[in-house]
N, C-alpha and C positions, 0 to 999 in steps of 0.2 A: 269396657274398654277405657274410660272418661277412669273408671275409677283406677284403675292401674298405671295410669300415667300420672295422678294424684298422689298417688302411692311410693312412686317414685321421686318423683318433682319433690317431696317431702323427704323424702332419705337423705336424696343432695343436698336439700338448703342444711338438714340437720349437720351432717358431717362436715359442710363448710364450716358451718358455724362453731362446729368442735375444734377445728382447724384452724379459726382464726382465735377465738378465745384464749391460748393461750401464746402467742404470741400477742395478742393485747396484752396481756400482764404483764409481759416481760418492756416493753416498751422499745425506747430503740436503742439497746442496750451494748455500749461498745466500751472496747477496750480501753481501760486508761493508762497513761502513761505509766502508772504506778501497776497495774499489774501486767503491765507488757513488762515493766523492769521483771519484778517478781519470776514469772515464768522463765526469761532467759534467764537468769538465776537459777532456777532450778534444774534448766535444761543443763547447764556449763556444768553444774554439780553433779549430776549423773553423767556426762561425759568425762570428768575428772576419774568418777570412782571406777566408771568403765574402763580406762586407760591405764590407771590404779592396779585391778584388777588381771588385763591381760598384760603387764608387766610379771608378775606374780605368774600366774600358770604360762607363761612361757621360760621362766627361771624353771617352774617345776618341769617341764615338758623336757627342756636340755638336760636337767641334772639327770634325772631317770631314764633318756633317753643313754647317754655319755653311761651310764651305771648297768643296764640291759646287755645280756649276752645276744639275746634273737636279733638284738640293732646292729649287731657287729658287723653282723654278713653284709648289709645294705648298703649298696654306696651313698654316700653324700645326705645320709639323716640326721650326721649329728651336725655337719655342717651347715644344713639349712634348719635347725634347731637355734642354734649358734644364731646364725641370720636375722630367725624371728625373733631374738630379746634383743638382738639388737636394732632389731626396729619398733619391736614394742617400746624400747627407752626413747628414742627417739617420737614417738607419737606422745609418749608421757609428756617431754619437754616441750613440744610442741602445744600440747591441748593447756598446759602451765601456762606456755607464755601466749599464750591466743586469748584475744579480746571476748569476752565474752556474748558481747553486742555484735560484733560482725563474725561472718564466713571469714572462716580459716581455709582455704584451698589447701595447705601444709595438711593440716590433720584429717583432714576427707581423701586427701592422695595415701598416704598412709596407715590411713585405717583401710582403704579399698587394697591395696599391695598388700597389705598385712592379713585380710579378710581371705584373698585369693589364694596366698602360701601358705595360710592355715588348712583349706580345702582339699587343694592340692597335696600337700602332708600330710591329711587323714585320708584322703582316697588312696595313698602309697601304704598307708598302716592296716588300711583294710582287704587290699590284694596281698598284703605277705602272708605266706603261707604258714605264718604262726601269730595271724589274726587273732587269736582267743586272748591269746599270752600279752599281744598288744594292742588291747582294747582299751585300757587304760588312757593310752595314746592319743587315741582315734577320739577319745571323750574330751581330753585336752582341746585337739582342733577343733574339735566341732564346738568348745565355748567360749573358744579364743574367736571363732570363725564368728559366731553369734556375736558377743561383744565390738568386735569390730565394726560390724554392720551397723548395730545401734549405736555406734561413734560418728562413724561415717552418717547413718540419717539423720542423727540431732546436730549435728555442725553442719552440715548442707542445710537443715532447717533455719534457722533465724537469716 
């Protein structure tokens, strides 16, 4: 009995000890000015090329949408096509002129509006009943929908 509690008693100190040992190496290891800069740097740059980005497939998503005979029948696709490059331009100029040190509330409103009508757009793409044909579509929203999102989390972030 004595020795199973020895046995034990031993395991814990061992694995504290694992536990601590490498945060002793690290020491007390904090951020410095120079790479808190750095990282929002890099954050503002991938939120650039993300906004970059859903400018572009929503150019594509109107053209081809405005070009498709199965979008004809539908009401109001090409016009909320329409809609979304027009707010993808709008987040573009927004995340341009956004500090990159502070929340931007403009491009987190806009990337979330923008995130939602993409959803909303590919759930309408995916109930028509020539789904197959406008699949295309639905792959648009869904990376428009994605990029948005990660606009929206990195500019909520810093």
């Amino acid at each position: 009995m004595r020795s199973g509690f020895l046995f034990r008693f031993s395991v814990v100190c061992i694995l504290s000890l694992l536990a601590v040992i490498p945060a002793a190496g690290q020491g007390s290891r904090r951020w410095s000015w120079r790479m808190l800069q750095d990282w929002l740097k890099s954050e503002h740059e991938k939120v650039v090329s993300d906004a970059d980005r859903i400018v572009v497939l929503t150019r594509n998503l109107r053209h081809e949408v405005e070009e498709k005979r199965e979008t004809a029948g539908v009401q109001g696709i090409a016009e909320r096509a329409r809609e979304m490059e027009v707010k993808a331009q709008k987040l573009q100029e927004a995340v341009k002129g956004a500090n990159k040190d502070f929340l931007s509330v403009a491009v987190v409103r806009l990337a979330g509006e923008l995130r939602a009508e993409a959803q909303s757009l590919g759930k309408k793409f995916a109930d028509h009943p020539a789904r197959r044909k406008l699949e295309r579509f639905r792959l648009f929203c869904r990376e428009i929908e994605q990029r948005s999102e990660a606009v929206r989390k990195r500019a909520s972030n810093p």
